[in-house]
Structures are given as C-alpha cells and as structure tokens.
C-alpha positions as CSV (number, residue, x, y, z in Angstrom):
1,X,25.7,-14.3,65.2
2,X,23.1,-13.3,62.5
3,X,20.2,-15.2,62.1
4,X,21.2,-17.7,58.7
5,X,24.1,-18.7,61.1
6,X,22.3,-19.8,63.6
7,X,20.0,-22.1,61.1
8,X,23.1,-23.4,59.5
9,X,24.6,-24.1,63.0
10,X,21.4,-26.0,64.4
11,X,21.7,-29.9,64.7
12,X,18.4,-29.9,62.8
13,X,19.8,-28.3,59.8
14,X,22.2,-30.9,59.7
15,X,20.2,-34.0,60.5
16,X,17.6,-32.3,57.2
17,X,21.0,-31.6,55.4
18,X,21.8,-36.0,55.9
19,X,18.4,-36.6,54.4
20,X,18.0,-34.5,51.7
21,X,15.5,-32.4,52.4
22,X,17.3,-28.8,52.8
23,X,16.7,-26.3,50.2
24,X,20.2,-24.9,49.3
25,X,19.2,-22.1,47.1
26,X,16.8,-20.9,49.7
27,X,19.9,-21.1,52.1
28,X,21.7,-19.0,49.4
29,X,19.0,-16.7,49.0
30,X,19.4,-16.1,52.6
31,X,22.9,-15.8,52.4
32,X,23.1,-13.3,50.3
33,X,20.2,-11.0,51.6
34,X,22.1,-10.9,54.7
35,X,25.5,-9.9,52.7
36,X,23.6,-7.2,51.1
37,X,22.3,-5.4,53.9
38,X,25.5,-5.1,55.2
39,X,27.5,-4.7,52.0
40,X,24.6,-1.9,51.8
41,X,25.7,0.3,54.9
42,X,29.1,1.3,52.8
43,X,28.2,0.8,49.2
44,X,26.0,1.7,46.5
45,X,23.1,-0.8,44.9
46,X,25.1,-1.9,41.8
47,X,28.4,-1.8,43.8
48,X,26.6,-4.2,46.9
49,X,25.4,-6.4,43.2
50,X,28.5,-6.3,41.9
51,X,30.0,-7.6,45.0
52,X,28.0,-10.6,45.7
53,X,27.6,-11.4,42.0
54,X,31.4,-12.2,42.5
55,X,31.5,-13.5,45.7
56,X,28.5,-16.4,44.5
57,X,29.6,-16.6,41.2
58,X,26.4,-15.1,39.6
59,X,25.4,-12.3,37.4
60,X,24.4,-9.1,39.1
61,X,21.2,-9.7,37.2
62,X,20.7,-12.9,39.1
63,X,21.7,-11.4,42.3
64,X,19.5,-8.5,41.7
65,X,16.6,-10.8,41.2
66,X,17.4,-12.7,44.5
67,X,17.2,-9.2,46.1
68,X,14.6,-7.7,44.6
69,X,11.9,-9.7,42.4
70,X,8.4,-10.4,44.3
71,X,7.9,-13.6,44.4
72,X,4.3,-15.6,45.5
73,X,4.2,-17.3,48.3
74,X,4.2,-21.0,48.7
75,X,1.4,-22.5,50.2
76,X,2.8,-25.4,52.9
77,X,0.8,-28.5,53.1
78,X,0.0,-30.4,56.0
79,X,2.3,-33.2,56.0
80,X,-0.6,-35.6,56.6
81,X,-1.6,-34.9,52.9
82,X,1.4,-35.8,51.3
83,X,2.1,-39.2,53.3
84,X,1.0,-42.5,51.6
C-alpha cells in the first residue's frame, strides 16, 4: 500500500473529507507524483506526461507543472491564531 493510500484510507481523512476541510488538488498532486514514479521505471518523461495527462484529464503542461515547478512553501499557522 503506498503512502497516498494509506491517507486516503485513514478515518481522519474521511471525518476532514465530511467537513470540508481536505484539499483535493493536494490529494491529486499526490496522486499523480506517485503515478509518475512508477509510470517512470518503464517510460520516458513526455510518455509518463502523456499518460497521466490522460488518465486526470489535463494537459501534459499542467501535469508537467505538478511534477516539476518549485513551488514556496506555505507557512502553517497556529490554529490558536486563526480562532475567533
């Protein structure tokens, strides 16, 4: 069982799925890093792109960008900050 199974299997995931709070593109994203490095072991980059631009329904460029663009990273707040 890889490792995005196991999240999406958790009772947590589903008790944050019920209340809204899961992020599904950063599920996705997951999703489809995983796919790559496997799709990776047997195929070329723009054949792997090509694959899972299919498979998800997006352009390679999107799926390329998913893969491969650095992105910052998100500074998490204390959730004492945020509550009322």
């Amino acid at each position: 069982m890889t490792d995005v199974q196991k999240i999406i299997e958790d009772p947590k995931f589903r008790e944050y799925k019920s209340l809204g709070i899961i992020n599904f593109v950063g599920v996705r994203n997951l999703k489809i890093k995983k796919d790559y490095n496997e799709l990776r072991k047997e195929h070329k980059i723009y054949e792997a792109e090509a694959i899972l631009a299919e498979k998800y329904k997006l352009s390679e460029f999107t799926i390329h960008s998913i893969l491969f663009r650095v992105r910052p990273k998100k500074k998490v707040r204390n959730i004492e900050e945020i509550s009322p």
